[in-house]
LONUPA-179782 format. One record per residue: x, y, z of N, C-alpha, C in turn. Coordinates in pm, 1 decimal, always signed. Layout:
# LONUPA-179782
SITE        n_x        n_y        n_z       ca_x       ca_y       ca_z        c_x        c_y        c_z
SITE          X          Y          Z          X          Y          Z          X          Y          Z
...
END
This chain:
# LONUPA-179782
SITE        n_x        n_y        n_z       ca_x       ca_y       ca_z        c_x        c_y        c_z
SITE      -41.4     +630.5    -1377.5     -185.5     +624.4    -1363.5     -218.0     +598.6    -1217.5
SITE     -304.4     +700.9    -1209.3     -351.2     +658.6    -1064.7     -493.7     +674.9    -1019.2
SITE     -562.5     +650.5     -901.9     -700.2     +622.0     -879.3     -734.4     +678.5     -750.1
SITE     -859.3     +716.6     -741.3     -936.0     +759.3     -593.9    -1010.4     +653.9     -593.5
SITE     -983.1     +576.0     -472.9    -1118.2     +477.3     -437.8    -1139.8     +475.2     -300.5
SITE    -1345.3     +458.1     -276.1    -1334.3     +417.3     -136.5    -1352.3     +297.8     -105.8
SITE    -1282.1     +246.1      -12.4    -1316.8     +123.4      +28.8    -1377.7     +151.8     +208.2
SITE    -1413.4      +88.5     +244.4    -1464.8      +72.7     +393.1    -1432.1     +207.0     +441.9
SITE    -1549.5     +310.8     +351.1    -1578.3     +489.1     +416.8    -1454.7     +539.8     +418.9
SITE    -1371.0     +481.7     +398.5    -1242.7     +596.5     +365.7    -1173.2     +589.6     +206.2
SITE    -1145.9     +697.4     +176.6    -1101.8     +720.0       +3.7     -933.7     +711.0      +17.3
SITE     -840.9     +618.7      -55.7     -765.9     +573.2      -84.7     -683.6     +627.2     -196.9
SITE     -569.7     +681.5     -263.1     -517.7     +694.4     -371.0     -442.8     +623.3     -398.9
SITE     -460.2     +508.1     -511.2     -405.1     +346.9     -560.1     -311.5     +373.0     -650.5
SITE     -213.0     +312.8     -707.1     -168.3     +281.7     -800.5     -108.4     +135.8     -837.4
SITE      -73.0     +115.6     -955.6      -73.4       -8.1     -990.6      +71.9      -97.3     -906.2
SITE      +85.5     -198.4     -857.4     +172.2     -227.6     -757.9     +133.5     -191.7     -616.6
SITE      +23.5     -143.8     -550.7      +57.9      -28.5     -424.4      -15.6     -188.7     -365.9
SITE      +82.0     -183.6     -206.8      -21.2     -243.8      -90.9      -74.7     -156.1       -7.6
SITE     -176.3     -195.6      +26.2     -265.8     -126.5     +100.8     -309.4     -240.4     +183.0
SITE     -399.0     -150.9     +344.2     -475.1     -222.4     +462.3     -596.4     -133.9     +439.1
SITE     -723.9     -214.6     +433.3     -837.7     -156.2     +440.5     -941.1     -250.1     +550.4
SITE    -1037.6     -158.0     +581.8    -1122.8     -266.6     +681.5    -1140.1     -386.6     +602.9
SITE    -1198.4     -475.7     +664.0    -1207.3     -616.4     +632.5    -1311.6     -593.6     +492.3
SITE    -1215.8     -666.8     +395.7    -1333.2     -715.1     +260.2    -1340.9     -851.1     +252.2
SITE    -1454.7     -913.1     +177.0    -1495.5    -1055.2     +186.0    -1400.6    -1097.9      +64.0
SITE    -1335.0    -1222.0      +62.8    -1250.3    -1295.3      -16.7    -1126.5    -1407.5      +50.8
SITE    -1106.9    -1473.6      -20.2    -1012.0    -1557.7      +78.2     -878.5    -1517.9       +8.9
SITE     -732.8    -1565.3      +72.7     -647.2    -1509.4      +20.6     -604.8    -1573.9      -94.9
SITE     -534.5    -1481.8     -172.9     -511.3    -1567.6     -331.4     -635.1    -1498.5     -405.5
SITE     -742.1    -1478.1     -352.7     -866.8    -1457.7     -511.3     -847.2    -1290.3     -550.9
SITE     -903.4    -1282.8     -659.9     -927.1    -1186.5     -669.1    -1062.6    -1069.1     -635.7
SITE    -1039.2     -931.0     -610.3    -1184.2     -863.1     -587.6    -1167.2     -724.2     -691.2
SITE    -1270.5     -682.8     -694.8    -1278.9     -603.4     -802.9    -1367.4     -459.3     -724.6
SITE    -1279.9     -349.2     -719.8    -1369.5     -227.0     -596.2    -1411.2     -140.4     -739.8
SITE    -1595.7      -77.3     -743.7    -1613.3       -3.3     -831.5    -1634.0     +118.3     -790.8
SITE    -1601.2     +137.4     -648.3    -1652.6     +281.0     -629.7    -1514.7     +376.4     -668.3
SITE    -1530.5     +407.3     -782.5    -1398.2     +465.1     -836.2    -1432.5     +642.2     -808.0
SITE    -1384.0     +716.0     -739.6    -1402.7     +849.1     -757.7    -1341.9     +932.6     -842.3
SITE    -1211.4     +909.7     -879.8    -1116.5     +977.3     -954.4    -1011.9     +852.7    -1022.9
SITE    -1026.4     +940.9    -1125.4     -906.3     +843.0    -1224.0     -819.7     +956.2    -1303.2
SITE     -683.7     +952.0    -1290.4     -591.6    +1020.2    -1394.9     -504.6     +960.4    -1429.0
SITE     -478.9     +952.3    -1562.1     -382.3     +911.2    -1654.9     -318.4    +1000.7    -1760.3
SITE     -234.5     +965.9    -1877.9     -183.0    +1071.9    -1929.5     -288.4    +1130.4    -2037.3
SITE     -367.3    +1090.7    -2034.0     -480.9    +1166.8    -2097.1     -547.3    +1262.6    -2074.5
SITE     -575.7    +1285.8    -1887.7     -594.8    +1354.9    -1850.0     -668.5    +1308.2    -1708.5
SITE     -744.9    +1417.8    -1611.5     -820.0    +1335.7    -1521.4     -982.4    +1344.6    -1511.5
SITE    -1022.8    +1260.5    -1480.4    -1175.0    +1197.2    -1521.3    -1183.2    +1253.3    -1295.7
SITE    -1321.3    +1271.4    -1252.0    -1347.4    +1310.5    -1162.8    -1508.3    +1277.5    -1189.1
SITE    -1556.8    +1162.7    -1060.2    -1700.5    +1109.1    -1082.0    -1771.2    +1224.7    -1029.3
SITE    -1906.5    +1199.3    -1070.5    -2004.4    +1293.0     -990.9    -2126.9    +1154.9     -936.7
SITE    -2071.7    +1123.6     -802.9    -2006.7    +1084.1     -750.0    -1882.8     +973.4     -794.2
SITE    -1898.3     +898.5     -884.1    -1819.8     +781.6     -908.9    -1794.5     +814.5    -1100.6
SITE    -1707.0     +768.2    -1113.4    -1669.9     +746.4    -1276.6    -1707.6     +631.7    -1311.3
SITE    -1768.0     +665.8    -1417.6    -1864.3     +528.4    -1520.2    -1774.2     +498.9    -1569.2
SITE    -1731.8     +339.1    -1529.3    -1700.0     +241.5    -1621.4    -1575.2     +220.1    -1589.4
SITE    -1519.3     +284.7    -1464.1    -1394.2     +267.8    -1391.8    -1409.2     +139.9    -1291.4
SITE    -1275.7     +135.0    -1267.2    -1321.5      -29.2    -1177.5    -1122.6      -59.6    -1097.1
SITE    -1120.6     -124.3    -1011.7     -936.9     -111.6     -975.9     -995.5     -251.6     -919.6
SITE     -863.3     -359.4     -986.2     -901.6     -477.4     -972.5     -756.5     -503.6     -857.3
SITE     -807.6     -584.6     -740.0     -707.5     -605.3     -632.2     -685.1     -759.9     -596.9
SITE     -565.5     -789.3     -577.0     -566.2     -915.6     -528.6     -543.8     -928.6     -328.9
SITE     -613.9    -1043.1     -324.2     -642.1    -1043.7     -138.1     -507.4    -1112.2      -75.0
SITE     -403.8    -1015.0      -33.9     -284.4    -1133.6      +58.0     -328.8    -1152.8     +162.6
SITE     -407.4    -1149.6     +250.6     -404.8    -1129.1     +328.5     -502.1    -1097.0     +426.4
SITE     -600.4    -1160.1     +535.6     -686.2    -1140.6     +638.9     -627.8    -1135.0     +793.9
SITE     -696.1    -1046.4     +894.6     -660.4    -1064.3    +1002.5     -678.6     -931.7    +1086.3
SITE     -642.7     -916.9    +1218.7     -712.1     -848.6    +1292.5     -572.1     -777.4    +1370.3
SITE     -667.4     -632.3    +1403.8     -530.2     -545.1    +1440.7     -474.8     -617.1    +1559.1
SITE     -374.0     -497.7    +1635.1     -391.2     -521.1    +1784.7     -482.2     -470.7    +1841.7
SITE     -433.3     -483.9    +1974.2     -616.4     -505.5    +2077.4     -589.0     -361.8    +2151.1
SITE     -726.5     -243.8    +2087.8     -714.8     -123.7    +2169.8     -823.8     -118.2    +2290.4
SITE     -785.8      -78.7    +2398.5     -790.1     -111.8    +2528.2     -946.2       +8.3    +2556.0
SITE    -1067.8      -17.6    +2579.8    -1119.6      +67.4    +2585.4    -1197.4     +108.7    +2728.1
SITE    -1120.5     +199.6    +2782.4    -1157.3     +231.3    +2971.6    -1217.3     +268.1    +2997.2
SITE    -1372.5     +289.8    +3042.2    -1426.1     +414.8    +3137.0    -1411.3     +378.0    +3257.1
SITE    -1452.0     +514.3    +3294.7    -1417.8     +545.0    +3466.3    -1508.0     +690.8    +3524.0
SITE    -1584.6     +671.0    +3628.7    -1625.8     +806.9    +3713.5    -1558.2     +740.8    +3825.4
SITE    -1534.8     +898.4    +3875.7    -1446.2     +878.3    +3977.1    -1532.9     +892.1    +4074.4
SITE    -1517.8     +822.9    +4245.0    -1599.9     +829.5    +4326.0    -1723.1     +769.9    +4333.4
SITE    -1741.7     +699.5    +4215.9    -1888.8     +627.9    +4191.7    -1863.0     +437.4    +4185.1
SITE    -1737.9     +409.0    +4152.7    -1737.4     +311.1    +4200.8    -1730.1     +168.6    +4036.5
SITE    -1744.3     +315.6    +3914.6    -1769.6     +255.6    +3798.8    -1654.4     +243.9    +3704.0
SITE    -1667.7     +148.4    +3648.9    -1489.4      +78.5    +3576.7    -1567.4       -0.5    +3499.2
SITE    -1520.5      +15.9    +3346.9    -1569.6      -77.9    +3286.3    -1431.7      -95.1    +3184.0
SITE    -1368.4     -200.9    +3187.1    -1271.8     -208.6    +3072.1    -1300.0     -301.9    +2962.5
SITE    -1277.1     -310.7    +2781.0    -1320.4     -356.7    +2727.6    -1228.8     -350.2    +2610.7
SITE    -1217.6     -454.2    +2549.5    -1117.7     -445.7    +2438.4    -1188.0     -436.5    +2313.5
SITE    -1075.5     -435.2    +2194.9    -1110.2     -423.5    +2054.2    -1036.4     -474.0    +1985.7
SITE    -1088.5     -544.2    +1866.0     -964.8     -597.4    +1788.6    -1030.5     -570.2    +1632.0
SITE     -981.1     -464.7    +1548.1    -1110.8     -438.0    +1444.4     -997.0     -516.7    +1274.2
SITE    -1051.0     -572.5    +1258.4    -1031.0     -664.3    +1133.4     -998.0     -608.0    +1030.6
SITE     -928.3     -665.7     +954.7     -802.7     -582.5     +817.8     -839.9     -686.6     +676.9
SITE     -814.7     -616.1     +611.3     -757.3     -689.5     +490.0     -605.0     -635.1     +391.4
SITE     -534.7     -673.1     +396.6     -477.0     -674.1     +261.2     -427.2     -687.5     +138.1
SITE     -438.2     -557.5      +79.5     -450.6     -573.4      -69.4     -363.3     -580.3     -211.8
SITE     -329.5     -580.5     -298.0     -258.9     -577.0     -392.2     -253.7     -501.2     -489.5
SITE     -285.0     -393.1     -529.9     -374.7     -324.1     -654.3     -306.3     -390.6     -782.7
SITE     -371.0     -436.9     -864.7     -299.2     -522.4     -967.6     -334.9     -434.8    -1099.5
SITE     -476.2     -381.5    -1130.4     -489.8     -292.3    -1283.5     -604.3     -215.0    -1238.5
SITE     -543.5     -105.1    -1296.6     -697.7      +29.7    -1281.8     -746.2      +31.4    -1432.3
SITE     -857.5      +19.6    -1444.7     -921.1      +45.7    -1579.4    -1016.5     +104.9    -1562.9
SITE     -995.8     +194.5    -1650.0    -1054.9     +323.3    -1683.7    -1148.8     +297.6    -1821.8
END
């Protein structure tokens, strides 16, 4: 059994056991969260495909985990003008557990 979900604007294909890194979701580590934007679900029954989302689908995840990437370095520059601006980034993670897809 497996699942289409999006989490933080990007769509994911889960299954039960899978870790995953998604942008930062709210929870502390240890709790549980529950993602409903389910797009696709197949099992041996067959596959279910939302228009946009599947009613009554849901993939319940547990949180290991908060924290922030490494730091991407962000440069501009014109040349001859005298302009430099350097600036960092550090964009925030979570990870996840997928523990049960229910369909």
């Amino acid at each position: 059994m497996y699942a289409v979900v999006e989490v933080g604007g990007r769509q994911l294909k889960v299954q039960e056991g899978d870790k995953i890194r998604v942008q930062k979701v709210d929870g502390e580590p240890g709790s549980k969260v529950t993602l409903d934007h389910v797009l696709l679900v197949s099992d041996e029954s067959g596959t279910r495909v939302g228009a946009p989302t599947v009613d009554g689908a849901s993939v319940e995840v547990s949180v290991l985990d908060q924290g922030r990437d490494k730091k991407v370095i962000v440069f501009k520059m014109k040349r001859r003008k005298g302009y430099r601006r350097k600036n960092g980034h550090r964009q925030p993670y979570t990870d996840l557990m997928v523990d049960k897809i229910s369909a």
